[in-house]
C-alpha positions as CSV (number, residue, x, y, z in Angstrom):
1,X,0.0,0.0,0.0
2,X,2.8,2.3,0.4
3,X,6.6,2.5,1.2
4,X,6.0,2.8,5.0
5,X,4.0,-0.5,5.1
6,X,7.6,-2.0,3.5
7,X,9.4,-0.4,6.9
8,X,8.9,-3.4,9.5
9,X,9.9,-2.7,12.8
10,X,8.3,-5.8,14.7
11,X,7.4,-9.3,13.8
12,X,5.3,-11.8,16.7
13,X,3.6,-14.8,16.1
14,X,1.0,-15.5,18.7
15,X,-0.3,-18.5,20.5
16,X,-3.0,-19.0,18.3
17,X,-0.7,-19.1,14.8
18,X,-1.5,-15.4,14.0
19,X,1.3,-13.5,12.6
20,X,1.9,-10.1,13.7
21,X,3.9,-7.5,11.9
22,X,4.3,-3.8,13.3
23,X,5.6,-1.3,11.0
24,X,6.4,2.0,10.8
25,X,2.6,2.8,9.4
26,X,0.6,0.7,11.7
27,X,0.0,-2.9,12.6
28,X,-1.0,-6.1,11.1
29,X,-2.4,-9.6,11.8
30,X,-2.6,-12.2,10.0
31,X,-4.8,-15.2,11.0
32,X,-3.2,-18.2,9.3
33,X,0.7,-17.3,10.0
34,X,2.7,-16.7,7.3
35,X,0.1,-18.0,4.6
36,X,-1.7,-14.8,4.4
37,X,-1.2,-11.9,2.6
38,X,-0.1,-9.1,5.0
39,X,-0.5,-6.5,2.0
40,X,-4.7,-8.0,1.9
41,X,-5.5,-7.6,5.4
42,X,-6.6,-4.4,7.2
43,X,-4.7,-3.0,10.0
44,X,-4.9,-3.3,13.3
45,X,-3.1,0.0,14.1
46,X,-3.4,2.6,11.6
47,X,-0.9,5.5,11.6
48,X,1.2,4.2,14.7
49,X,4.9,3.8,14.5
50,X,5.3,0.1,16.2
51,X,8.6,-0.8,17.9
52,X,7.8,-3.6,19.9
53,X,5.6,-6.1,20.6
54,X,5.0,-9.1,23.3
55,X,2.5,-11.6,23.8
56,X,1.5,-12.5,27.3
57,X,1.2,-15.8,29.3
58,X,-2.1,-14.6,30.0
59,X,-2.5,-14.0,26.0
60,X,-2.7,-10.3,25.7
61,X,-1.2,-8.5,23.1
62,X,1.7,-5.8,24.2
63,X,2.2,-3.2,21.1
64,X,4.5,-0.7,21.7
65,X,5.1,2.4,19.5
66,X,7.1,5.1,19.2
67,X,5.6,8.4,20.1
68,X,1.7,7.0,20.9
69,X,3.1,4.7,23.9
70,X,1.2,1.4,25.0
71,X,-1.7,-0.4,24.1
72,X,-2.9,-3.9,25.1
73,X,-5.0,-5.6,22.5
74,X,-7.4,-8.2,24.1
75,X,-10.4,-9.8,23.2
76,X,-10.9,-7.5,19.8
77,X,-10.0,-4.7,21.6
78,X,-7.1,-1.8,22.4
79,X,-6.7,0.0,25.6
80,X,-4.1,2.5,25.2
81,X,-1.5,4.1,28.0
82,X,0.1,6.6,27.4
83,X,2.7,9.8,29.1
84,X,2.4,11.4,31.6
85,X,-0.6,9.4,33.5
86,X,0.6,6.0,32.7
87,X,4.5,6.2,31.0
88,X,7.5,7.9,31.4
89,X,7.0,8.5,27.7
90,X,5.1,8.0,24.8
91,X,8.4,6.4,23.0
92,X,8.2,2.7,23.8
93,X,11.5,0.4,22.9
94,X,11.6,-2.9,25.1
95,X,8.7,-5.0,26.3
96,X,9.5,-7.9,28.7
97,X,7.1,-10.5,30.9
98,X,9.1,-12.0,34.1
99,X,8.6,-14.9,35.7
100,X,6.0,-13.1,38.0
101,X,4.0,-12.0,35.2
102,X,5.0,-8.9,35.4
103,X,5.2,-6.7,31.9
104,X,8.2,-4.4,32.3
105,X,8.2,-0.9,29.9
106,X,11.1,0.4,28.8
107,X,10.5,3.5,27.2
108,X,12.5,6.8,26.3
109,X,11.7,8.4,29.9
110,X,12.8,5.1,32.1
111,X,11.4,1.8,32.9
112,X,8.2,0.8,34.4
113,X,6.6,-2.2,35.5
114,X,2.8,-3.5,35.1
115,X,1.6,-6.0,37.9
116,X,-1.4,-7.4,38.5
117,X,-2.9,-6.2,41.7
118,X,-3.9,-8.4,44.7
119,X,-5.8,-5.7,46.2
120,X,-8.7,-3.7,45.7
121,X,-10.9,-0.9,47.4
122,X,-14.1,-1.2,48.7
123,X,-16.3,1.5,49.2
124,X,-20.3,2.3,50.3
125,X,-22.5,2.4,47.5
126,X,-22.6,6.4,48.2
127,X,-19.1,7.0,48.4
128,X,-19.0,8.3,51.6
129,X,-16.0,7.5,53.5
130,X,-15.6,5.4,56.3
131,X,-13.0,4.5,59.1
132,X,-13.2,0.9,59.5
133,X,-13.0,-0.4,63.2
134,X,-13.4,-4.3,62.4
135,X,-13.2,-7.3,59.9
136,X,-15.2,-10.4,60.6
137,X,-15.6,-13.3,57.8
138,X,-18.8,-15.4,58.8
139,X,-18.6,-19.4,58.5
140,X,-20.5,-19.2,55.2
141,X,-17.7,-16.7,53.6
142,X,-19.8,-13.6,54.0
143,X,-17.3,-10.8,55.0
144,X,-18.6,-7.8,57.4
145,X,-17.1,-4.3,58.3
146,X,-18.0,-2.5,61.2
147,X,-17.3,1.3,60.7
148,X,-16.4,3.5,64.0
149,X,-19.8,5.6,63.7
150,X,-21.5,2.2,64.7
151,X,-22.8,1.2,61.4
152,X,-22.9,-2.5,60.3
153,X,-21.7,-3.1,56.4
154,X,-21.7,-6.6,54.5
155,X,-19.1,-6.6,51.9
156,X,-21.3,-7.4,48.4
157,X,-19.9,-6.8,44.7
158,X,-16.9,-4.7,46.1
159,X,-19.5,-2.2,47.9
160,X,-19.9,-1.6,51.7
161,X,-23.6,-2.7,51.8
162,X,-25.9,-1.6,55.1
163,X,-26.5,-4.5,56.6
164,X,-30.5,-4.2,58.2
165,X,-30.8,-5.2,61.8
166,X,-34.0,-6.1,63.4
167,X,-35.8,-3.0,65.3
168,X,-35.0,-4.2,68.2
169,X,-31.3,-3.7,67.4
170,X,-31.7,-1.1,64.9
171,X,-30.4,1.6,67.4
172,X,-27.5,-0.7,68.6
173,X,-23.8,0.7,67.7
174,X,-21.9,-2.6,66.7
């Protein structure tokens, strides 16, 4: 299609036999490997500069380019990261997955690394914040919160939930 698409910077063949080729115009997949025609299938990435790519253990796509940072192509789609919220800087050069399945970033700025997080917050539905004054797990699994106002809370779809005492106890500070 034109000179650039001639430029390859990147070349990954996935998991699942599809061949990937980053170039200097955009990016490429080809579904059956090196038996397609790279020149007959639409881009991925139009207009990006690709320097790198990687393909995780958990089988996400890595793409690095060079001045429009990192995306992460999964299931069809492309979250991108980019400088200054996410990078150092939007010029990605090295890609790498550790052992821990960490993804480390080297880009123009310095290095960073992507983990997966172990934890989470859990707020009430409003928003409103609480100081939490105990943790309690009941046989069944259920996890409680009791907050230092008093108020009860069952921990349901990450949200502090109200938990409804009988009116007898509705006046009660747990």
């Amino acid at each position: 299609e034109s000179l650039a698409d001639n430029s390859i910077r990147t070349i990954r063949q996935t998991a699942d036999g599809a061949l990937w080729i980053g170039t200097i115009s955009g990016l490429r997949r080809l579904d059956h490997g090196v038996n397609g025609d790279p020149f007959m299938t639409p881009k991925i990435l139009n207009g990006a500069n690709i320097s790198v790519l990687l393909e995780s253990r958990r089988g996400e796509l890595w793409i690095g380019a060079y001045g429009q940072g990192l995306m992460r192509f999964q299931s069809g789609r492309i979250i991108r990261f980019s400088a200054p919220s996410s990078l150092p800087h939007n010029n990605v050069l090295a890609l790498f997955e550790d052992n821990e399945d960490n993804v480390w970033v080297g880009a123009q700025g310095g290095l960073l690394r992507l983990s997966l997080s172990a934890a989470s917050t859990i707020t009430t539905a409003d928003g409103a914040p609480l100081s939490i004054n105990t943790i309690y797990q009941d046989p069944r699994g259920d996890l409680f919160v009791t907050a230092l106002n008093g108020k009860l809370f069952r921990v349901a779809r990450q949200t502090l939930a109200p938990v409804r005492l009988p009116a007898s106890l509705s006046r009660m500070s747990v």
